[in-house]
N, C-alpha and C positions, 0 to 999 in steps of 0.2 A: 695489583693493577686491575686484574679482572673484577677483584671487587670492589674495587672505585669504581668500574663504569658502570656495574650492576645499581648500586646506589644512584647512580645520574641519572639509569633508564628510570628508575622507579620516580626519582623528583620529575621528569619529563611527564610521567604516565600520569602525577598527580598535578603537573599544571594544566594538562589536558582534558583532565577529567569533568570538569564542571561542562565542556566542548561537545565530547565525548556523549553525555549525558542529555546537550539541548538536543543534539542529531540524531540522537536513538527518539528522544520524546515527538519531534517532527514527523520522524517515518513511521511509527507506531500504531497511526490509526488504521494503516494498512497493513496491519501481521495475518497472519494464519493463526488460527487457534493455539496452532503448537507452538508456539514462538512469543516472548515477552519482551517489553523494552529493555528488561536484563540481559537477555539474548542478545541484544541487539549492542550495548553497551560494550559487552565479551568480546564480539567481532569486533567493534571499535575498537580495542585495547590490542587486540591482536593487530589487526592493522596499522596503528599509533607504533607495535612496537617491529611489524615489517618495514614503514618509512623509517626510521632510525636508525636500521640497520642499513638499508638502502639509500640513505643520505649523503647526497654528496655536494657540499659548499661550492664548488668550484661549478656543478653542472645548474645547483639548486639553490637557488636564490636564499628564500627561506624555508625555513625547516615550518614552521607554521603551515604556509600553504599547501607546501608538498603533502607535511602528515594528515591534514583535513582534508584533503581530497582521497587519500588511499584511506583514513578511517570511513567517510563517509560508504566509500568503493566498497570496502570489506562490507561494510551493515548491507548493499545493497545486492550484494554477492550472495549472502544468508537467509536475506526478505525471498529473493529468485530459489533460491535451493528450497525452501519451503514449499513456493507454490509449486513448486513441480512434485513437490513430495501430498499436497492438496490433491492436486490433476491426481494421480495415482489414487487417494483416497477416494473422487468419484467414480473414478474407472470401477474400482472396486465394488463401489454401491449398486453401480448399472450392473454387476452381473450379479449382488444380493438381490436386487428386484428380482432379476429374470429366473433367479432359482425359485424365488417365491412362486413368481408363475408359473413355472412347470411344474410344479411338485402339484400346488393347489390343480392344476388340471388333469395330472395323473391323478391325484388320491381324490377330485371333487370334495373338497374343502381347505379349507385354510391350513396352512401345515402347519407344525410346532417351530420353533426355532431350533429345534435338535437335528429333527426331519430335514428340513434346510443347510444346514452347514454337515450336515452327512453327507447331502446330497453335494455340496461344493467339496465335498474331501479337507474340509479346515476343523478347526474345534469350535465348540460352542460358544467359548472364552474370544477366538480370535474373529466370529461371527460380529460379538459384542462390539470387538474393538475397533471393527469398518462400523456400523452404522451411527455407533456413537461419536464416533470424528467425523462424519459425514453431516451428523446433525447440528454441531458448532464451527461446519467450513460456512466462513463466509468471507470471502477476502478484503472487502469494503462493505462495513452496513451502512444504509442509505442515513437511519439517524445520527451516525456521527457526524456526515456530511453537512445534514440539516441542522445540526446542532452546531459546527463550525461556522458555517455562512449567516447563520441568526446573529452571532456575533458581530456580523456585519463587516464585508471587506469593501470600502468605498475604491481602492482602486478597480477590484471587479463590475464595482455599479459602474462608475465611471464608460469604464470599456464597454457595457454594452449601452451607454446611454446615445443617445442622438446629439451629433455635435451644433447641429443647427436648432435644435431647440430650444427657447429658453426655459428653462430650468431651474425657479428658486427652489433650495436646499433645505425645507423647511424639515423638524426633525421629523414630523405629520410623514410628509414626503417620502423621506428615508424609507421609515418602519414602512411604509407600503410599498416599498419597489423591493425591500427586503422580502417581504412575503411574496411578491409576484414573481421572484427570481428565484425562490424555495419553490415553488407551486413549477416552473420552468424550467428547472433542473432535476424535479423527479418526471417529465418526458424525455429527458434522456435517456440516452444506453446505457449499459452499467463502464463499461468503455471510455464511452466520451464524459462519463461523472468525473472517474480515475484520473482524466487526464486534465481535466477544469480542476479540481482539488488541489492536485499533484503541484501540479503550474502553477497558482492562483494564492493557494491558501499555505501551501508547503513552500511556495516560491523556490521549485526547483527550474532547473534548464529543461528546456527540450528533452535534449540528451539524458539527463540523470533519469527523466520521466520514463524514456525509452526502455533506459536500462531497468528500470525495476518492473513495467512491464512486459520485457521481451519482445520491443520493436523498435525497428529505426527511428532514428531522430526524424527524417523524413516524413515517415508513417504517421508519428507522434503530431507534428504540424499539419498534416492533411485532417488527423483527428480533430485536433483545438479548432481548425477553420471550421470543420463542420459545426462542432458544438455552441463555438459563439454567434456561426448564422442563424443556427436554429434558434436560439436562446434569444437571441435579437429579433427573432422574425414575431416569437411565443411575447415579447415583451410588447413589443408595437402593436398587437394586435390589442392591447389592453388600454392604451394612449386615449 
């Protein structure tokens, strides 16, 4: 009998899978260096196979629902454990600067990298291992964004266009409101990008956005209002 239900879990994990796999590729553009869509995949699997466990027909409608929402949970459980493990990596970098600088002011020149991680009490090896994950953190690059939005989201044009305007939709038209919205959302904060991307182009909720950046849903919509006035004001001015 247990291994009848072993077999079930595994057909489950393989209807799931193709699911599994669009939701890891969605959340993706936003990893940490250390972390792959396969990463992200894994925690889905494990999550797919905590709903399963934790299913209950009588409380839970359907099993679909419930499990998409606790895989999605788990990948965004993993993306959070990341960037905290990121934060920690700069942490780390700020006090390689600061060694640098003390050393080169005691010794009046440039110290070795040996001189430096002596001087931190770490090895030269584990020196290596902070500046080099320091130099592939970057939790959102700006050209993925732009390279997202090039593709062009008309629901986003839409939203910041003027409803009283009249507005023919020539394709002319587009491609330019396209580049003037690219040109407008690199004056944003890397923050309110995060959270236009998130929302917009990942078409998550509020909520789900909060949660993978570690703020309230609240916070998250005070965010969005600023980014679409400013983005509307940056648009208007080009009218």
């Amino acid at each position: 009998h247990e291994e009848e239900q072993e077999y079930k879990k595994e057909d489950i994990i393989n209807q799931f899978l193709p699911k599994i796999r669009s939701i890891a590729q969605k959340l993706s553009f936003n990893l940490p260096p250390e972390l792959s869509t396969e990463d992200l995949v894994s925690a889905g699997i494990i999550g797919l196979m905590e709903a399963i466990e934790r299913f209950d027909p009588e409380k839970n409608t359907k099993l679909k629902t419930f499990a998409e929402f606790r895989i999605r949970g788990a990948m965004i459980d993993e993306i959070r454990a990341m960037q905290w493990a990121s934060r920690d990596i700069k942490r780390k970098m700020g006090e390689v600067r600061k060694a640098y600088e003390q050393m080169e002011m005691k010794l009046q020149r440039s110290p070795d990298d040996e001189e430096v991680a002596a001087h931190m009490g770490i090895t030269l090896e584990e020196l290596y291992d902070i500046t080099k994950a320091a130099r592939s953190t970057n939790l959102v690059a700006i050209e993925d964004i732009g390279a997202n939005y090039s593709e062009g989201n008309l629901d986003f044009l839409e939203c910041l266009s003027d409803p009283n305007a009249v507005d023919q939709l020539t394709l002319v038209d587009i491609q330019e409101r396209k580049e003037l919205l690219l040109e407008a959302i690199e004056s944003l904060s890397k923050k309110e990008k995060m959270v236009i991307t998130l929302y917009y182009y990942e078409e998550l909720t509020m909520k789900e956005v909060g949660a993978i950046l570690g703020l309230s849903e609240s916070r998250v919509c005070q965010i969005h209002g600023q980014a679409i006035s400013r983005l509307k004001k940056k648009v208007s001015t080009y009218r």
